[in-house]
C-alpha positions in Angstrom: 15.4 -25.2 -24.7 13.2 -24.4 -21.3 13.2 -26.5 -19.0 10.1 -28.7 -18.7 7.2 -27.7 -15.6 7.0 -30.1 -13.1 3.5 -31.1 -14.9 4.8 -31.2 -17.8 7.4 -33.8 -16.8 4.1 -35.7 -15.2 2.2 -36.0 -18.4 5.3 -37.0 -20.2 5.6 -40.0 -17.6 1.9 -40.4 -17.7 1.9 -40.9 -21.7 4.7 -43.7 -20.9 2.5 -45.1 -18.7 -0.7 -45.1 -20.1 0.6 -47.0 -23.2 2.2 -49.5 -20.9 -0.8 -50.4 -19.0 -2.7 -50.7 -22.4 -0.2 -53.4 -23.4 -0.6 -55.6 -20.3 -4.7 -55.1 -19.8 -6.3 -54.3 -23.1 -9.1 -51.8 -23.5 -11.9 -54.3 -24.3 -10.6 -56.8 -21.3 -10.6 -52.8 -18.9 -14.2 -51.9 -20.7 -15.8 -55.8 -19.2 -13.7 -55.1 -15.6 -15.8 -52.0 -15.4 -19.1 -53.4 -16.4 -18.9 -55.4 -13.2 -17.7 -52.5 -11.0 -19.9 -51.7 -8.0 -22.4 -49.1 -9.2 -21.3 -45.4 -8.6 -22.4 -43.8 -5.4 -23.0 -40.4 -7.0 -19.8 -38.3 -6.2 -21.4 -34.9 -7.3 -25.0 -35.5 -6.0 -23.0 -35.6 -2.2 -21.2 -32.1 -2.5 -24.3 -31.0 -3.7 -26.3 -32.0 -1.0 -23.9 -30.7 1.6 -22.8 -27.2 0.0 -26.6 -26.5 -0.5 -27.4 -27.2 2.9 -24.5 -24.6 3.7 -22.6 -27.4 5.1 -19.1 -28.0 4.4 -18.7 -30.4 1.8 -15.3 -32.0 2.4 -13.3 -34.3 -0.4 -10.9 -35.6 2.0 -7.9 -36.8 0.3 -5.4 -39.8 0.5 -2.3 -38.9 -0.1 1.0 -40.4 1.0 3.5 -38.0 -0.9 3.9 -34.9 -3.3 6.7 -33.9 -6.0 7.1 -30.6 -3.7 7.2 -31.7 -0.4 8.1 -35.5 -0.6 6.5 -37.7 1.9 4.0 -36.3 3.8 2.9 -39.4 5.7 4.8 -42.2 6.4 2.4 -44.4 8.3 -0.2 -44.3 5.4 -2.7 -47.2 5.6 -6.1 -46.4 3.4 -8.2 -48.1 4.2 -7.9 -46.6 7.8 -7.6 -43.3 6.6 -10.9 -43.9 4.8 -12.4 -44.8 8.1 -11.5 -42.3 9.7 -11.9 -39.7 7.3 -16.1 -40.6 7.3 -16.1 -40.9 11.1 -14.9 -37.1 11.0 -17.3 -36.0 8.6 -15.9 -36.1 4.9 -18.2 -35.6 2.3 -16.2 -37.4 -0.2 -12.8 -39.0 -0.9 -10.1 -38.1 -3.1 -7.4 -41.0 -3.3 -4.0 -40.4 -5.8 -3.3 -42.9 -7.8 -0.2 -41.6 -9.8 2.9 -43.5 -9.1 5.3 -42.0 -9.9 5.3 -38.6 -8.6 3.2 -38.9 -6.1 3.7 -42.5 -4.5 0.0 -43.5 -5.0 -1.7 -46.6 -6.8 -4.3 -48.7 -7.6 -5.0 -50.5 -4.6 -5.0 -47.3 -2.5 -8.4 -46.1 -3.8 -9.7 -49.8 -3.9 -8.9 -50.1 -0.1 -10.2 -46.8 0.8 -13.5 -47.0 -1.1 -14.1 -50.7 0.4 -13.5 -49.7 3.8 -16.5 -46.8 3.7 -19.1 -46.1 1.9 -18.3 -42.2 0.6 -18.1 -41.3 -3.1 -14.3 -41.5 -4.3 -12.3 -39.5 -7.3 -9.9 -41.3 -8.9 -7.2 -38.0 -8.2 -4.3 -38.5 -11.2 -3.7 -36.9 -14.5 -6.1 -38.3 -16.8 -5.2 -38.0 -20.5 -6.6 -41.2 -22.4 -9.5 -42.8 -22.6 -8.0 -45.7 -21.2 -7.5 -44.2 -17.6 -11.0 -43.0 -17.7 -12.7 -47.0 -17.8 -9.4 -48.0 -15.8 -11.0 -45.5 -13.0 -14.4 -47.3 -13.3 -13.0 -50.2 -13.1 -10.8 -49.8 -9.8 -14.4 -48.4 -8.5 -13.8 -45.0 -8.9 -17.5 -42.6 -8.9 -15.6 -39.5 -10.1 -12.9 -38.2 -12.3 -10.5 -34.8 -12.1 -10.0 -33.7 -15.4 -7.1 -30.7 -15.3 -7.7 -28.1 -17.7 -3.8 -27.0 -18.0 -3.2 -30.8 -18.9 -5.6 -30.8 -22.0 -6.8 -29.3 -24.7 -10.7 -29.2 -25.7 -11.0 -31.5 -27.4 -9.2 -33.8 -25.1 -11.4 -32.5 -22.6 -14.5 -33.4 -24.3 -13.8 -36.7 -25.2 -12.7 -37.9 -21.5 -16.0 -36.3 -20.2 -18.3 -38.1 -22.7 -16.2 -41.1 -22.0 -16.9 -40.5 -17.9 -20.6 -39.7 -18.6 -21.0 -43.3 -20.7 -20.0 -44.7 -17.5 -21.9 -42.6 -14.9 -18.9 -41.5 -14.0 -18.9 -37.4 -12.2 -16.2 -35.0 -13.7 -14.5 -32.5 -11.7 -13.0 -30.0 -13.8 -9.9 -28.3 -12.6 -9.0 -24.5 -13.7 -6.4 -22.6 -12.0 -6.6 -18.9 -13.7 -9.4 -17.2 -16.1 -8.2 -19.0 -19.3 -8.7 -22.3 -18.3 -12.1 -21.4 -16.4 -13.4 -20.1 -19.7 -12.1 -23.4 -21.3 -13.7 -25.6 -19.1 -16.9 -23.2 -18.7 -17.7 -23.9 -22.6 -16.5 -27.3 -23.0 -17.9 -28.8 -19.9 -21.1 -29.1 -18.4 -20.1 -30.8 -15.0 -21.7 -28.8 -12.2 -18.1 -29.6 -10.5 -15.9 -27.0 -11.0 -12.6 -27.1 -8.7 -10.0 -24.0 -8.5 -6.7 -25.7 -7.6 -5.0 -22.5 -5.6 -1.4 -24.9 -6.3 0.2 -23.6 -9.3 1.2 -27.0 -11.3 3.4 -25.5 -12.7 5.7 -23.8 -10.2 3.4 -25.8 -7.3 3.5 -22.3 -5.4 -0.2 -21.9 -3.4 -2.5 -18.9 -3.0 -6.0 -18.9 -1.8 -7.1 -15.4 -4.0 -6.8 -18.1 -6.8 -10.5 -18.8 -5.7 -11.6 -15.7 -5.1 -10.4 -13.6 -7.7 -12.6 -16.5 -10.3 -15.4 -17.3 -8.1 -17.2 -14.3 -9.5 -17.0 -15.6 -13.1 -18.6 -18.8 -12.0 -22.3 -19.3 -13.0 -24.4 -20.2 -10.2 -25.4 -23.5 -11.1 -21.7 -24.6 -11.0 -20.4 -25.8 -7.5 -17.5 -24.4 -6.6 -14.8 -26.8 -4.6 -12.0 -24.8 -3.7 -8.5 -26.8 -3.4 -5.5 -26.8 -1.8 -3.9 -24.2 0.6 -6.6 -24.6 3.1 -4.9 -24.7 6.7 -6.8 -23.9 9.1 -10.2 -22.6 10.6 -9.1 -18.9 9.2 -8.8 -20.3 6.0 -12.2 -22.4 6.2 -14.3 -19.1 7.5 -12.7 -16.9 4.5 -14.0 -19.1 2.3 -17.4 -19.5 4.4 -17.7 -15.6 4.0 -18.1 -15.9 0.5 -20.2 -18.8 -0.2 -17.6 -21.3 -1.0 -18.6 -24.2 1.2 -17.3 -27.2 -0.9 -13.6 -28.0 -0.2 -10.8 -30.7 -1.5 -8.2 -30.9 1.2 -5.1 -33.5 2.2 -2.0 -32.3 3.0 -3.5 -30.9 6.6 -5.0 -34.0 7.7 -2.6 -36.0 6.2 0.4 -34.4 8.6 -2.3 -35.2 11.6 -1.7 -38.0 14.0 -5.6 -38.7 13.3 -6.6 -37.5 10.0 -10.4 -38.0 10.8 -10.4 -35.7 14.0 -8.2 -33.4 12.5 -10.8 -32.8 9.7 -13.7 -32.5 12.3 -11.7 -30.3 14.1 -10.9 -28.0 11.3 -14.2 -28.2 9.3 -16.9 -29.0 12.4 -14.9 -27.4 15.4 -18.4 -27.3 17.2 -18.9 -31.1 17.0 -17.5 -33.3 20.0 -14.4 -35.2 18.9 -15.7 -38.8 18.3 -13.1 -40.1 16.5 -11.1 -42.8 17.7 -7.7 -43.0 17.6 -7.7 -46.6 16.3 -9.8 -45.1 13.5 -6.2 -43.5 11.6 -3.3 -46.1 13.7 
């Protein structure tokens, strides 16, 4: 027998997971706590906006560890981070709520999303239903829905789900099967190319640029992972990629706010405060 990817050993967990939250908050009790959740803030509409305007459109992302490289930020305080993040110029958050593999939870995308006032995607391997009013319920405005993780069907269902509760969907594809997948299944405008393998979690940004050409133009494209610095910013500049999900960078910086600005609007004047990430 193979031995399992490291996602498929996360959606194993998830599956575990999912049915154990269902038994402590039921779905009718989850569909009532997201009826009172704060109206979305229109996660899509933003990039939009910004990538248009040829503007980098940043989903800054909170993220205190990884199955491949551990830890990445010990002094991890969201709500801060959040702060900080907006004060630098994000466009949107991204906050990981899997537990298990990649230290995240609940609370974390509460706290950031009450400290600012930017859109937020619930980041974490969405499979039921249930996780998709659970993300409206924390507060979430946005979902990531990974292509290698479900099948169409799935894929349809968690999308009508999202769209019953204004929710956005940002569909995830890593190679030219699971772009034509998500291309007929899903009409999000939100199309994200993870350049992170999730299955062997190795990184390359020609992941993005060998399927941007297959991408109609009324999709946004939000290129993610792997993007280090202001080389890696201005190739993707070059060819009209100007929407960008991004953590492990600022979330290895001292300030994760400045370093964003520093990386993403290098012509600004560093405003943001140190207190803004301590």
């Amino acid at each position: 027998m193979s031995v399992p990817t490291v996602l498929e050993k996360i959606l194993a967990r998830k599956a575990e997971e999912v049915a154990a939250r269902r038994a402590i908050v039921g779905l009718t009790e989850l569909e009532q706590q997201a009826a009172r959740a704060d109206a979305p803030r229109g996660f899509a509409k933003a990039l939009i906006t910004q990538a248009k305007a040829k503007q980098p459109a940043v989903i800054a992302e909170i993220k205190k560890a990884s199955p491949s490289k551990g830890v990445i930020r010990e002094h991890f305080l969201p709500g801060e981070i959040a702060r900080s993040y907006q004060a630098g110029g994000a466009t949107c958050l991204s906050v990981l709520t899997d537990v298990d593999f990649f230290q995240g939870a609940d609370a974390y995308l509460q706290e950031a999303r009450a400290a600012c006032n930017l859109p937020v995607i619930r980041k974490d391997f969405m499979i039921d239903p249930y996780q998709v009013v659970e993300a409206r319920a924390l507060g979430a405005d946005c979902i990531l829905l990974i292509v290698s993780a479900l099948d169409d069907v799935q894929m349809a269902e968690l999308a009508a789900v999202a769209k019953g509760l204004k929710l956005d969907v940002l569909v995830e594809v890593h190679d030219g099967d699971e772009l034509e997948r998500a291309l007929k299944t899903l009409d999000t405008p939100l199309v994200g190319i993870n350049n992170r393998n999730l299955h062997t979690f190795e990184v390359s940004l020609e992941t993005t640029l060998d399927l941007l050409p297959r991408i109609p133009r009324d999709r946004l494209v939000v290129t993610e992972s792997g993007i280090l610095n202001r080389a890696d910013v201005e190739l993707m500049e070059i060819s009209d990629v100007y929407s960008f999900l991004v953590g492990e960078a600022f979330m290895r910086a001292e300030h994760p706010g400045a370093e964003l600005q520093r990386l993403f609007f290098p012509e600004r004047k560093i405003a943001v405060s140190a207190s803004s990430s301590d």
